[in-house]
C-alpha positions in Angstrom: 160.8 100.0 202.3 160.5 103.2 200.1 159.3 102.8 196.6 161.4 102.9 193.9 159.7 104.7 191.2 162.3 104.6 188.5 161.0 100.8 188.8 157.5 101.7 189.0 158.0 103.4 185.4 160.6 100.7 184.4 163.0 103.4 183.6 166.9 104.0 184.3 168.1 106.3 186.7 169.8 108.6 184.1 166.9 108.6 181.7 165.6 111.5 180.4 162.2 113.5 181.0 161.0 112.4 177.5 161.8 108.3 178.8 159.7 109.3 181.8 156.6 110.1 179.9 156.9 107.8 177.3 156.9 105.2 180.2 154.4 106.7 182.2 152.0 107.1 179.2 152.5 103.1 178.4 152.2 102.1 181.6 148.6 104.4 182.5 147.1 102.8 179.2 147.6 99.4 180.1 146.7 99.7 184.1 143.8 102.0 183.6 141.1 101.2 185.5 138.1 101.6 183.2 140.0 99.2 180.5 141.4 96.6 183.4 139.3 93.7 185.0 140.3 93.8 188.2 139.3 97.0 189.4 140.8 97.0 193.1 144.6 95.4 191.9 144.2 97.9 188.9 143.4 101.3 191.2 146.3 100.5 193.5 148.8 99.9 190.5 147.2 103.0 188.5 148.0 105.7 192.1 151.5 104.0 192.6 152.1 105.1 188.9 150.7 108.5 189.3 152.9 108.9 192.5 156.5 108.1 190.6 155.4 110.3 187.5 154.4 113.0 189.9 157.7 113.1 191.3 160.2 112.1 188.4 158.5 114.6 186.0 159.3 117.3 188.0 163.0 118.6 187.9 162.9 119.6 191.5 161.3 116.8 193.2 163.3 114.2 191.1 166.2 116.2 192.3 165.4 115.8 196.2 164.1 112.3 195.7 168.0 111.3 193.7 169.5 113.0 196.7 167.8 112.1 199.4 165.2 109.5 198.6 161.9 111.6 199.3 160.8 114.9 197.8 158.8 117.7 198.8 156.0 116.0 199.2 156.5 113.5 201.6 158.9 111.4 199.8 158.7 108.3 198.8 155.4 106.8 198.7 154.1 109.8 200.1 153.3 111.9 196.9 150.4 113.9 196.5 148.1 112.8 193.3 149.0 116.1 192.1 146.4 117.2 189.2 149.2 117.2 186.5 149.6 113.6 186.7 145.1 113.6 186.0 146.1 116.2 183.2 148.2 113.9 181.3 145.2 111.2 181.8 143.2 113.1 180.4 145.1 114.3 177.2 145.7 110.9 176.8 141.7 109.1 177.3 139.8 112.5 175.8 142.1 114.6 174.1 141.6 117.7 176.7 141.7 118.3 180.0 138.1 117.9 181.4 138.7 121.2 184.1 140.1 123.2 181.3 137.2 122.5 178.9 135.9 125.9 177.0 132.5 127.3 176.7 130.4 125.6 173.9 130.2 128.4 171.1 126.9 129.0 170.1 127.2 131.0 167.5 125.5 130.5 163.2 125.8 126.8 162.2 125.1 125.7 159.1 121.9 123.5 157.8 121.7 120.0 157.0 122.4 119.0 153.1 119.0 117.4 151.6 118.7 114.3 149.4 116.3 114.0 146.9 116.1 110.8 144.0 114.7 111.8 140.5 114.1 109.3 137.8 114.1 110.2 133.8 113.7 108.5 130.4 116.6 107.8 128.5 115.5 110.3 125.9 115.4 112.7 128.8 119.2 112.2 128.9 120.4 112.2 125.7 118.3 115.5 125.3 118.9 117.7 128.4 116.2 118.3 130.1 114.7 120.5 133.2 111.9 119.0 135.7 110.0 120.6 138.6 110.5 119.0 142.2 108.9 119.9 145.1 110.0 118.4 148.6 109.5 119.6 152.4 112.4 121.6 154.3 113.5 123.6 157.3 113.6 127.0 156.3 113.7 129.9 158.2 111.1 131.4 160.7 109.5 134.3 158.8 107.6 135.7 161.8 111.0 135.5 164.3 113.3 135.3 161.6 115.1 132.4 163.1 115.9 133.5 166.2 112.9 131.2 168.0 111.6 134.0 170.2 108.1 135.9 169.7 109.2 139.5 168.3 109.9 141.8 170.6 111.2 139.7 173.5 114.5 139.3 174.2 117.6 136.0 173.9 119.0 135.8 177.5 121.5 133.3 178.5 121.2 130.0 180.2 121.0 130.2 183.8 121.8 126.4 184.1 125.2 125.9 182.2 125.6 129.8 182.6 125.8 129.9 178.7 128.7 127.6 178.1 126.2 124.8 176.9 127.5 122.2 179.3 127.4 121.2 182.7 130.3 119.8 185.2 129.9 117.0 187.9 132.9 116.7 189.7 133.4 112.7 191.6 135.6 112.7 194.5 137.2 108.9 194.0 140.1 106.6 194.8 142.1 108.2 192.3 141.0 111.6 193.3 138.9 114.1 191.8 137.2 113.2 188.1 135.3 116.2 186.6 132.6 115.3 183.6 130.6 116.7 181.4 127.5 116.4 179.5 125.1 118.7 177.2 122.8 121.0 179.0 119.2 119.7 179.4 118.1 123.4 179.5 119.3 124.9 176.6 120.0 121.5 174.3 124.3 123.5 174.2 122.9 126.3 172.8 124.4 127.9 176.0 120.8 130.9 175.0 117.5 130.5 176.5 114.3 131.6 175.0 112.3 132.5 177.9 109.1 133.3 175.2 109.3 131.2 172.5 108.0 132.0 168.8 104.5 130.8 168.4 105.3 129.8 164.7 108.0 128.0 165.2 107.7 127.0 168.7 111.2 128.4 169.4 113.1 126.6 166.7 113.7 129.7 164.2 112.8 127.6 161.2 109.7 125.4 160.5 108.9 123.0 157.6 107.7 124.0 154.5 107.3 123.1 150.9 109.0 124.2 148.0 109.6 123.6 143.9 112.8 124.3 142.3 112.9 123.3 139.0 116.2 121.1 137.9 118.5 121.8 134.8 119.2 118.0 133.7 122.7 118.3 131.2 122.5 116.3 127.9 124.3 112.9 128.6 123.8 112.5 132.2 124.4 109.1 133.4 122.1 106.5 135.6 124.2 107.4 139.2 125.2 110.9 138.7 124.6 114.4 141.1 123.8 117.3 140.6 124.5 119.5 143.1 121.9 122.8 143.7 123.9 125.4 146.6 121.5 126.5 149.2 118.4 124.9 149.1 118.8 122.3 152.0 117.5 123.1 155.3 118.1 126.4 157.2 120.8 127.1 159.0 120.2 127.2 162.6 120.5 130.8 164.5 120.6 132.0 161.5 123.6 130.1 159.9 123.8 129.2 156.2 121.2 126.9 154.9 122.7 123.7 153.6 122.6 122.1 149.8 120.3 119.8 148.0 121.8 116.9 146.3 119.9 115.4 143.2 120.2 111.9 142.5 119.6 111.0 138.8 118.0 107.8 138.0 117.8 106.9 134.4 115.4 104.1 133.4 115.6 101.2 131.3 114.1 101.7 127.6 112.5 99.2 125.9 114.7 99.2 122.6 117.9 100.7 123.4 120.6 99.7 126.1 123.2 101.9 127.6 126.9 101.1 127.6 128.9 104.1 128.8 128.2 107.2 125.8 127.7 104.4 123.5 124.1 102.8 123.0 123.0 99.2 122.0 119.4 98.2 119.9 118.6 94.6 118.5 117.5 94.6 115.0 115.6 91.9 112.8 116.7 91.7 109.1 115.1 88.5 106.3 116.9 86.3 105.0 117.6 88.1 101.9 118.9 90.7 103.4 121.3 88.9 105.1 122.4 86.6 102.4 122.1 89.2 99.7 123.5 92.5 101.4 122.1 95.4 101.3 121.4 99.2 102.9 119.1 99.5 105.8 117.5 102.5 108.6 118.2 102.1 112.0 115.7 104.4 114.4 118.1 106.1 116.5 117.0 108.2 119.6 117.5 111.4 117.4 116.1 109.8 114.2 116.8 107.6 111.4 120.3 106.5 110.5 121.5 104.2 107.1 123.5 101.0 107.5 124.9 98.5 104.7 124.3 95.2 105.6 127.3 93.3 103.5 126.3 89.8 101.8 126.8 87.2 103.9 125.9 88.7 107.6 125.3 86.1 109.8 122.8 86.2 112.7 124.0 87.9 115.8 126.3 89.9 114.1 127.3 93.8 115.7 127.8 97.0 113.5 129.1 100.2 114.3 127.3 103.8 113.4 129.6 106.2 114.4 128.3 109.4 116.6 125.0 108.2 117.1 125.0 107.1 120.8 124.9 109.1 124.0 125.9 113.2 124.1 129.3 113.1 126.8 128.5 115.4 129.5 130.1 118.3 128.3 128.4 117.9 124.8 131.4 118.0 122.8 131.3 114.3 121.6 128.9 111.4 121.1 129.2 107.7 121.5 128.6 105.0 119.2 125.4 103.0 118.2 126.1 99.2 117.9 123.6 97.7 116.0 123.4 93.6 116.5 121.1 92.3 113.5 119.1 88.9 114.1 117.9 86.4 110.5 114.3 86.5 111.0 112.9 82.9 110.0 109.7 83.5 108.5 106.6 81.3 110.2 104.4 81.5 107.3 105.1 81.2 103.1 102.6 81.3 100.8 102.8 79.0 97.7 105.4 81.3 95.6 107.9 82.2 98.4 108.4 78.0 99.5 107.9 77.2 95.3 111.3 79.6 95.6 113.1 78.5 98.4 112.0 74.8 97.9 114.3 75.7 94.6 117.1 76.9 96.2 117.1 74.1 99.0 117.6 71.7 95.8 120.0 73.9 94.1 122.2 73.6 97.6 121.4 70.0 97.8 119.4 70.2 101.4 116.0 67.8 102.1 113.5 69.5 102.6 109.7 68.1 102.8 108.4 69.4 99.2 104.7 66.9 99.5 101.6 69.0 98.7 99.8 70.6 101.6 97.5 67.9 101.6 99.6 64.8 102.3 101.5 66.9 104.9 97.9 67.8 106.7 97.0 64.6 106.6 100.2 63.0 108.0 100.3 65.5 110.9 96.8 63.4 112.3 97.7 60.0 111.4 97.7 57.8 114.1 100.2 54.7 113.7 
């Protein structure tokens, strides 16, 4: 019985060519034999496919096969597997058509971007400051000047891919003919051979060397940031733009003062006095010495704000805040007049304290029960 291929494609008789390839591109996704498990069931329902779209995407064809039942071709069930039914396959699994693939340019391309991770103080980034780094790199041959061959011999093109930087295999199959393509082995898709290669270099056109650049670190750079220095990644290869270097700042922990955005945090100790009493204090600050009045009263743990005395912003127009969290400092030792004076002021307040001589306290601390 001949085939019906508008049922093949699950379309109506009167549909249009835009139904037809919207069917036929559903139905070569799903019965595809590289993404089907059974290979033999999914091969005959992948040609019989091909077959109706070959002949109902073609005005002529689907003309003589509505008329007559058969086309050019043979007519139904005798269709060729014509190569614009493997073109569409192709669009469709690679995004080109394999047998229409261009020559691999092999023209300038540009170098790899570098990385490099630099730690500083904290002073270092309130300040600004510039430090010298020194890393290996690709650069540029200087005896070929990156072309890989010894001077005076020539570039001459791949006799293996024929300078396209690729080579075809075509596979006769079920299906018909498949056509792939991999890198050339010769010339690494270059699509140039360099019959005497640079001595320095070893045909490359660049080599790895040292080099120190010194780095401009901004005032108020924060732990995380990059800076970004144009051109001094590796070489480009045949002579292509070299690529950037990208520094990443590190800023490490100080012993006294913590970072919170542009603002900075310090712990400070004040006496008892102080905090009961009130009074002005210094504060070291990274950029000097700044005053604070402590008000009477000020218990422990308590935060206070110096205005512009924290972190530069980036752009150095501004400054952050320092918060200043004080801590009572209990004293561990008293000589005679300091307890005489706060034994006094415990009695004034009504507390117990333990006011026995020195003696009957020293003696009570080693008495055994």
């Amino acid at each position: 019985m001949p085939t019906d291929y508008y049922a093949v494609l699950g379309v109506e008789r009167g549909c249009s060519e835009a139904d037809i390839k919207r069917a036929y591109r559903t139905l070569a996704r799903q019965h595809h034999p590289d993404v089907s498990k059974d290979k033999v069931q999914a091969e005959a329902r992948f040609k019989e496919i091909n077959e109706a779209y070959e002949v109902l995407s073609d005005p002529k064809k689907r003309q003589m096969y509505d008329r007559f039942g058969s086309s050019t071709n043979g007519g139904p069930g005798g269709a060729n597997f014509g190569a614009e039914g493997f073109g569409d396959i192709f669009d469709m699994f690679f995004g080109a058509r394999s047998a229409q693939s261009q020559p691999r340019p092999s023209g300038p391309t540009r170098g790899a971007d570098l990385r490099y991770d630099l730690q500083i103080t904290l002073e270092e980034a309130f300040r600004g400051a510039e430090r010298e780094i020194s890393f290996n790199h690709l650069s540029q041959c200087e005896v070929c000047n990156g072309t890989g061959a010894r001077p005076g011999t020539l570039i001459v093109t791949c006799d293996r891919c024929t300078g396209t930087g690729v080579m075809r295999t075509v596979r006769q199959t079920p299906l018909g003919q498949f056509v792939t393509q991999t890198t050339c082995t010769k010339c690494g898709g270059d699509g140039q051979f360099v019959p005497t290669p640079c001595e320095t270099c070893r045909g490359r056109g660049r080599a790895e060397r040292p080099r120190t650049l010194t780095v401009k670190i901004p005032a108020g750079v924060e732990d995380g940031s990059r800076i970004r220095l144009s051109g001094s990644g590796e070489a480009g290869a045949h002579g292509g733009p070299p690529g950037d270097l990208y520094v990443y700042i590190t800023v490490a922990p100080h012993q006294r003062f913590r970072r919170e955005g542009t603002d900075l945090a310090v712990d400070i100790q004040i006496t008892f006095p102080q905090a009961a009493l009130g009074g002005p204090i210094e504060v070291e600050t990274l950029d000097g010495r700044a005053p604070l009045q402590i008000p009477a009263g000020t218990q422990s743990a308590s935060t206070f704000r110096i205005r512009g005395r924290g972190m530069p912003t980036i752009r150095g127009n501004s400054r952050g805040d320092l918060l200043v969290t004080v801590h009572v400092a209990v004293p561990t030792k008293l000589n005679r007049q300091e307890r005489e004076l706060l034994e006094m002021y415990a009695k004034v307040n009504g507390d117990r304290v333990d006011d026995r001589p020195f003696l009957d306290r020293f003696k009570d601390a080693f008495r055994v029960d």
